[in-house]
C-alpha positions as CSV (number, residue, x, y, z in Angstrom):
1,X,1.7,9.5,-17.0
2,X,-1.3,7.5,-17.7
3,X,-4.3,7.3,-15.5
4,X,-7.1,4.3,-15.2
5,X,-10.3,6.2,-14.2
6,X,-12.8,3.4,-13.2
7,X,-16.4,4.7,-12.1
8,X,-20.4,3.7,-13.6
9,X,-21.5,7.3,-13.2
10,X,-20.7,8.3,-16.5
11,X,-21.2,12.1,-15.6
12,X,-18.8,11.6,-12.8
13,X,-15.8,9.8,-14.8
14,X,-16.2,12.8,-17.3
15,X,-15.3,15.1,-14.8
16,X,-12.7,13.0,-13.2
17,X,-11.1,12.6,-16.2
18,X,-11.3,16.7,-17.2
19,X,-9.6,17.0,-13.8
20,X,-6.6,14.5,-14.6
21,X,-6.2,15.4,-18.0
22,X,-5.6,19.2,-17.2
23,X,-2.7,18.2,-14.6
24,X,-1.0,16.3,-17.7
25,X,-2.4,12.8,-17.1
26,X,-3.1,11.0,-20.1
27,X,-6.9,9.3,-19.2
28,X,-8.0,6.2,-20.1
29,X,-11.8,5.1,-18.9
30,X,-13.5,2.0,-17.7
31,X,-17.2,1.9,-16.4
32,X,-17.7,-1.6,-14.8
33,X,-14.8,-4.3,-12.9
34,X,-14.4,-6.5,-15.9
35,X,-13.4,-3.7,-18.5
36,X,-11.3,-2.3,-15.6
37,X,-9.0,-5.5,-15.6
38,X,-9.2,-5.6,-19.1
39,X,-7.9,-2.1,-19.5
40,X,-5.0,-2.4,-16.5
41,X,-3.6,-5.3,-18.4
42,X,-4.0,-3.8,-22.0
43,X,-3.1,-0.4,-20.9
44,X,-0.8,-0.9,-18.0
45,X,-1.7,2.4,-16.6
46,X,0.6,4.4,-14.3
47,X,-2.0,4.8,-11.7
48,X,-6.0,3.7,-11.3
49,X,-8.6,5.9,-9.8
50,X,-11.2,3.0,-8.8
51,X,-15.0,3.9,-7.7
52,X,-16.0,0.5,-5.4
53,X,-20.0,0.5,-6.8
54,X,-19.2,-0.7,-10.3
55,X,-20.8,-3.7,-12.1
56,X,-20.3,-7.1,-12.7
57,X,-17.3,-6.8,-10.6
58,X,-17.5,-4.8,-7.6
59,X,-14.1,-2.2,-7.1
60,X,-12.6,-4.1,-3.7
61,X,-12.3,-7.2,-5.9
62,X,-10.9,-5.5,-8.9
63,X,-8.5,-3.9,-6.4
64,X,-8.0,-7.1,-4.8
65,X,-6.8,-9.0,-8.1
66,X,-4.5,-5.8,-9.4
67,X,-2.6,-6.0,-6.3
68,X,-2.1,-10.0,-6.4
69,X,-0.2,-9.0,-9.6
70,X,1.2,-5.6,-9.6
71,X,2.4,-2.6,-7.6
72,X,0.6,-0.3,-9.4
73,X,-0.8,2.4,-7.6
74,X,-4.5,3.1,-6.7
75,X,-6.5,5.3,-5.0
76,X,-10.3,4.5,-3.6
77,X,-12.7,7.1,-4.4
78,X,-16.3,6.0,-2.9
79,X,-19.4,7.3,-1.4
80,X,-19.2,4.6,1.2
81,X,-17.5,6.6,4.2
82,X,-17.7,4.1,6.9
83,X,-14.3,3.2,8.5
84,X,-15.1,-0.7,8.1
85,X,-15.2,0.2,4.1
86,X,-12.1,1.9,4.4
87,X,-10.1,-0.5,6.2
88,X,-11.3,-2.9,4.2
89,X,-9.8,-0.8,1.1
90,X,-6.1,-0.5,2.3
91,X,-6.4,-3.9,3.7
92,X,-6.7,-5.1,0.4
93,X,-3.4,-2.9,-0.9
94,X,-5.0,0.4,-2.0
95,X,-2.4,3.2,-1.6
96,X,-5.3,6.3,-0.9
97,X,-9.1,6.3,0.0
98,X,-10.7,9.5,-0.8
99,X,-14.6,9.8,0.1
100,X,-17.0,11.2,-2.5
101,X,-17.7,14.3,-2.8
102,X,-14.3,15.9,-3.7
103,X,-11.9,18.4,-4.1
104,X,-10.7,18.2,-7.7
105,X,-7.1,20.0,-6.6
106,X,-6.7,17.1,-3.7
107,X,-7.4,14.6,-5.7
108,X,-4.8,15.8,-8.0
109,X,-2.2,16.6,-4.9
110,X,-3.0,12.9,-3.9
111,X,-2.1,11.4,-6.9
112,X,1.1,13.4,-7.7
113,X,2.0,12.0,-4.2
114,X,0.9,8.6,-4.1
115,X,3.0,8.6,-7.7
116,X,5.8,10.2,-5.9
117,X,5.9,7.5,-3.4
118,X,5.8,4.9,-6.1
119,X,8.8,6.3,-7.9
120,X,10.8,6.9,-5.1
121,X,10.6,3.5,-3.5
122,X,12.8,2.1,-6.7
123,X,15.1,5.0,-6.1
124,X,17.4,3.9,-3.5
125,X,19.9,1.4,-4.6
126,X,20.5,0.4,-1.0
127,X,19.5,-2.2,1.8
128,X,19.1,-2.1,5.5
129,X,20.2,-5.0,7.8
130,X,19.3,-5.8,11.2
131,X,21.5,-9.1,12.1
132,X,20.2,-11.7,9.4
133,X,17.1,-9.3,8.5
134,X,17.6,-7.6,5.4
135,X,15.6,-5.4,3.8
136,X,16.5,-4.9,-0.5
137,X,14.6,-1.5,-0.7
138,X,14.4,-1.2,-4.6
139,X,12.9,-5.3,-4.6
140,X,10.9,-4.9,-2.3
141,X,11.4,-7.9,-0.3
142,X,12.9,-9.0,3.1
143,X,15.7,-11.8,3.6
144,X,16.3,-13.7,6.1
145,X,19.8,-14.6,5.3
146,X,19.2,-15.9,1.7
147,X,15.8,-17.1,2.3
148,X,13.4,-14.6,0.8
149,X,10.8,-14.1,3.8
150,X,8.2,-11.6,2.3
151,X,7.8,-9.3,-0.7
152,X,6.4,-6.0,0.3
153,X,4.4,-2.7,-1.7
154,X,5.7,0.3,-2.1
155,X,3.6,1.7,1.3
156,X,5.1,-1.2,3.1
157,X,8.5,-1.0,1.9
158,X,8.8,2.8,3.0
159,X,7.3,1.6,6.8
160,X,9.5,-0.9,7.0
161,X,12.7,1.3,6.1
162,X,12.1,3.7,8.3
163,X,11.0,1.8,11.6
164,X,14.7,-0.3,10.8
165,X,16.5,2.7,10.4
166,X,15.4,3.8,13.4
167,X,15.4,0.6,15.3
168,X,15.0,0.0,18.9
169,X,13.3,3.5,18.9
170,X,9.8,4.3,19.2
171,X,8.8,6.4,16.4
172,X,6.0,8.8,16.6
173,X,2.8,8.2,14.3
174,X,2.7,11.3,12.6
175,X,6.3,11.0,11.6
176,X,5.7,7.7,9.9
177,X,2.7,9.0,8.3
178,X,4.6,12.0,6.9
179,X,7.6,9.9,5.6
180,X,5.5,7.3,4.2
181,X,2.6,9.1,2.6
182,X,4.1,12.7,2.9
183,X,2.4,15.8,4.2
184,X,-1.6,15.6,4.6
185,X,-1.8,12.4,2.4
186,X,-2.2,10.0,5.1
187,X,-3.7,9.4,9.0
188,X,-3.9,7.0,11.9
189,X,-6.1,4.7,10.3
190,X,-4.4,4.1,7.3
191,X,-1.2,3.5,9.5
192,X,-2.4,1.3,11.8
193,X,-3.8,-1.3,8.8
194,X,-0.4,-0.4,7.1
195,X,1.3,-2.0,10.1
196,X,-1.6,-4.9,10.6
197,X,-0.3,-5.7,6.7
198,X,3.2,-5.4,7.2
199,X,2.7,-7.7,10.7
200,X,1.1,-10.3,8.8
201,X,3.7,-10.7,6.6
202,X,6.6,-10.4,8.4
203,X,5.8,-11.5,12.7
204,X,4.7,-15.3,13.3
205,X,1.2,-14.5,15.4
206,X,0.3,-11.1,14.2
207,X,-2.0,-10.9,16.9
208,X,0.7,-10.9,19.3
209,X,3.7,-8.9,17.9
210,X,7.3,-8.8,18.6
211,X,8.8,-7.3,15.6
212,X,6.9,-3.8,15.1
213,X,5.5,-3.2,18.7
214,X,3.1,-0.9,19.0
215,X,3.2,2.1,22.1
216,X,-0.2,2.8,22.7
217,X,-0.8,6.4,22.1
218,X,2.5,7.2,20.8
219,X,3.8,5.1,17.8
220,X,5.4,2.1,16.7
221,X,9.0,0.1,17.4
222,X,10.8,-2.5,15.0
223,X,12.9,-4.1,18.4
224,X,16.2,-5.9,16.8
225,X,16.1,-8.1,19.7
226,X,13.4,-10.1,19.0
227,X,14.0,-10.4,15.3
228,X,15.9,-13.9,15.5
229,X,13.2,-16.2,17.2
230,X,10.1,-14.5,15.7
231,X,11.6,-14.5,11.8
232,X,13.0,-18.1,12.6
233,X,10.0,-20.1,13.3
234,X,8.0,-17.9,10.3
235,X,10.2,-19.9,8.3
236,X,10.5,-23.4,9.9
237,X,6.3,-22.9,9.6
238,X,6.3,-21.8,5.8
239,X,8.7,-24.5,4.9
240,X,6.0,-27.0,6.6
241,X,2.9,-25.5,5.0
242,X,5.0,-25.5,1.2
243,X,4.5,-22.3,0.9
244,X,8.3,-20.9,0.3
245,X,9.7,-21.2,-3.0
């Protein structure tokens, strides 16, 4: 496995890439956003490790532009421990946020398992339906009857998958948490702008949802019975904005 470790403090990247070489990663290093991109698209690396205080191009953009292109996974790892700059992390598709300082062994346990997640998401050579809603789980992507409505990440692909397979039901947090990030790698607030991503893709006013309901203070609901109307007019309104291809 190869690893993208992206951070200015020179000191610091040293030691992160100490760490991830003696759990069998091979390291590659970038100290500012432009070499970062350079080295993703030169390197394709099987995961990045991205610091958000670099140079010339700050880490939420070089995040933002990886994930406009690829699936591959990333994890946060910042100083900046406000929950605005972590929502705005996973808002923009990051799969972990770890604040500075850190445990060297979590870190490690967090990438094995946000690498985990990755792999198994292309595992399953199967697909979940809910009337004309289909979900391809190895793509990625949700139909509605051949029109392709969204394409999803990894994170959002495993939500998805398990709110349909239990749909109609309301599904406790912490059991979505633990299927899709696994044990300890995940919590509330990374859910709840999981589901805000997923909603926009997927619900016609994500303000408003029908699709994946929240119940306050429990969990969350995909409800079947709404799925027609909601996924319907998404359509008839990307079809007048000439925005599906």
């Amino acid at each position: 496995m190869k690893a993208l470790v992206v951070d200015d403090d020179l000191a610091l990247a040293d030691v992160l890439s100490f760490t991830m070489r003696r759990a069998g990663f091979e390291v590659i290093m970038a100290h500012d956003g432009c070499s970062a991109l350079e080295r993703w698209e030169n390197e394709t690396p099987d995961l990045i490790i991205l610091d958000l205080n670099l140079p010339k191009l700050d880490g939420l953009t070089v995040c933002q532009r990886i994930r406009a292109q690829s699936n591959t996974p990333i994890i946060i790892l910042s100083v900046r421990d406000e929950e605005e700059d972590v929502v705005s992390g996973l808002k923009l598709g990051a799969d972990d946020y770890i604040i500075k300082p850190f445990s060297p062994r979590q870190l490690v346990a967090r990438a094995q398992a946000v690498l985990r997640r990755s792999s198994n998401s292309h595992a399953p050579q199967t697909s979940l339906s809910a009337g004309d809603l289909t979900l391809d789980l190895p793509r990625r992507e949700v139909h509605w009857g051949e029109q392709l409505v969204a394409q999803l990440t990894n994170l959002e692909n495993r939500l998805l998958e398990y709110l349909m397979l239990n749909s109609g039901q309301v599904v406790l947090a912490d059991v979505l948490i633990d299927y899709v990030w696994g044990p300890a790698g995940g919590d509330r607030m990374m859910l709840k702008q999981l589901v805000y991503r997923l909603r926009r893709k997927l619900e016609q006013d994500p303000s408003n949802p029908r699709l994946l309901e929240t119940v306050s203070g429990v969990g969350y609901s995909f409800n079947p019975r709404r799925r027609y109307s909601v996924v319907a007019k998404k359509l008839v309104r990307q079809e007048e904005n000439g925005s599906l291809r």
